[in-house]
C-alpha angles and dihedrals in degrees: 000000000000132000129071119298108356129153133194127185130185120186123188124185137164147120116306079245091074108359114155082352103153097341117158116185116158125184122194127182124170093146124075126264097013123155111189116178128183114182109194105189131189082325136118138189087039128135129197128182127184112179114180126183111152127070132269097021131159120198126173123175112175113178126190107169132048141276094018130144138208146178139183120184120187102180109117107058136003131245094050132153128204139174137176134188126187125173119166127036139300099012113151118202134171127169112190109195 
């Protein structure tokens, strides 16, 4: 994180079975007033990745399954909102603003 009043939360819940097991969630901020969430429930062998660099954004991944992916990438223009769900297994998502 750099950059003024971001925020950045990852959240990572599961059985004790298979929790954490194989979890990836990444959140990068270099802009201003960002807030960037991933949720990983009761799911493994899932990956999330939230990279902002512009100012104002708003990113929220959250993943229930196994074996997603997701990806939300606020790099172009400021002021954008994004928002990605995923619940089953093997769903692949990006949104690029």
């Amino acid at each position: 994180q750099s950059g003024n009043g971001n925020d950045a939360d990852i959240q990572q819940t599961g059985s004790s079975a298979n929790f954490s097991r194989d979890r990836i969630a990444e959140i990068t901020q270099s802009g201003d007033d960002n807030d960037a969430l991933i949720q990983q429930t009761g799911n493994e062998l899932s990956e999330a990745t939230i990279v902002q660099s512009t100012d104002g954004n708003d990113a929220t991944i959250l993943q229930n399954g196994a074996s997603n992916t997701a990806g939300i990438y606020q790099t172009v223009a400021g002021a954008g909102i994004a928002s990605i769900t995923q619940n089953g297994a093997g769903n692949m998502a990006t949104i690029n603003q």
